[in-house]
C-alpha positions in Angstrom: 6.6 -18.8 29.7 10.0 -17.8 28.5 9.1 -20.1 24.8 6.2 -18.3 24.4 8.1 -15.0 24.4 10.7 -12.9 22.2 12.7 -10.0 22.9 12.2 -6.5 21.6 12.9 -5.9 17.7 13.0 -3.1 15.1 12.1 -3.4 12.0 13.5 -0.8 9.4 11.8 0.0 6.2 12.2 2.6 3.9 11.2 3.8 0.1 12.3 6.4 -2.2 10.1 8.1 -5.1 10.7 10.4 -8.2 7.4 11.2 -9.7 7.3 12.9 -13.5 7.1 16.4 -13.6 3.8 15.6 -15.8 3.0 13.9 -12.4 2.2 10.8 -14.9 5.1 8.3 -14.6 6.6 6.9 -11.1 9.5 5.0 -9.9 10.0 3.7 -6.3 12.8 1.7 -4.8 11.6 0.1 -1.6 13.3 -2.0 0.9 11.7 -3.7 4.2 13.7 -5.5 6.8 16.6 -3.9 5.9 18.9 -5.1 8.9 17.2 -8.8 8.1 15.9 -9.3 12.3 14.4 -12.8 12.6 11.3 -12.4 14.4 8.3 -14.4 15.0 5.0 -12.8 13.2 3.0 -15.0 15.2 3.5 -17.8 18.4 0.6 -19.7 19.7 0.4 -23.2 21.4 -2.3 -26.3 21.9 -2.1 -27.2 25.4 -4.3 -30.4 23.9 -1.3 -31.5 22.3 1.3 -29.8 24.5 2.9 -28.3 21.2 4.3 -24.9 20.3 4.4 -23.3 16.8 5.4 -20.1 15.1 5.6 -18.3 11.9 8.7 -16.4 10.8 8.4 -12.8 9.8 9.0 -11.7 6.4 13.0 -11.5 5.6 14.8 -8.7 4.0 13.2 -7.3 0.7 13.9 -5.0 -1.9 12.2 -3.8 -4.8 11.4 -1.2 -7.6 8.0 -0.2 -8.9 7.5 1.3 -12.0 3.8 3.2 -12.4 1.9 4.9 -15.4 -1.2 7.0 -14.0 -3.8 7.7 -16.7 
C-alpha cells in the first residue's frame, strides 16, 4: 500500500581528518544528513489494531572529534 511506502532518498555524509605528523593527535569535522531528507528509518503496521507507525531518521548533524592515541 502507498502508506506503507516512501520514495527514493539520498543521504549525504561526509568527514574531514588531519592527523599529527607524530601520527598522535587527531581532529575530524563530520557531518551526516547534510541536505537534512526526512525519511522514515523504519515503517511497520498491526493489522490487529489496524494502526501504522514509523520512526524518523536521524536529522542533520555535525560535529568535531578531537583524539589522543597513546
Amino acid at each position: 500500500a502507498r502508506e506503507d511506502s516512501q520514495d527514493p532518498y539520498a543521504i549525504v555524509n561526509a568527514s574531514v581528518t588531519w592527523r599529527s605528523p607524530d601520527e598522535n593527535y587527531s581532529v575530524r569535522v563530520f557531518g551526516t544528513n547534510l541536505t537534512g531528507q526526512e525519511y522514515y528509518a523504519a515503517m511497520n503496521a498491526s493489522s490487529n489494531f489496524g494502526a501504522r507507525y514509523a520512526s524518523w531518521g536521524m536529522p542533520r548533524q555535525v560535529g568535531i572529534e578531537v583524539r589522543r592515541d597513546f
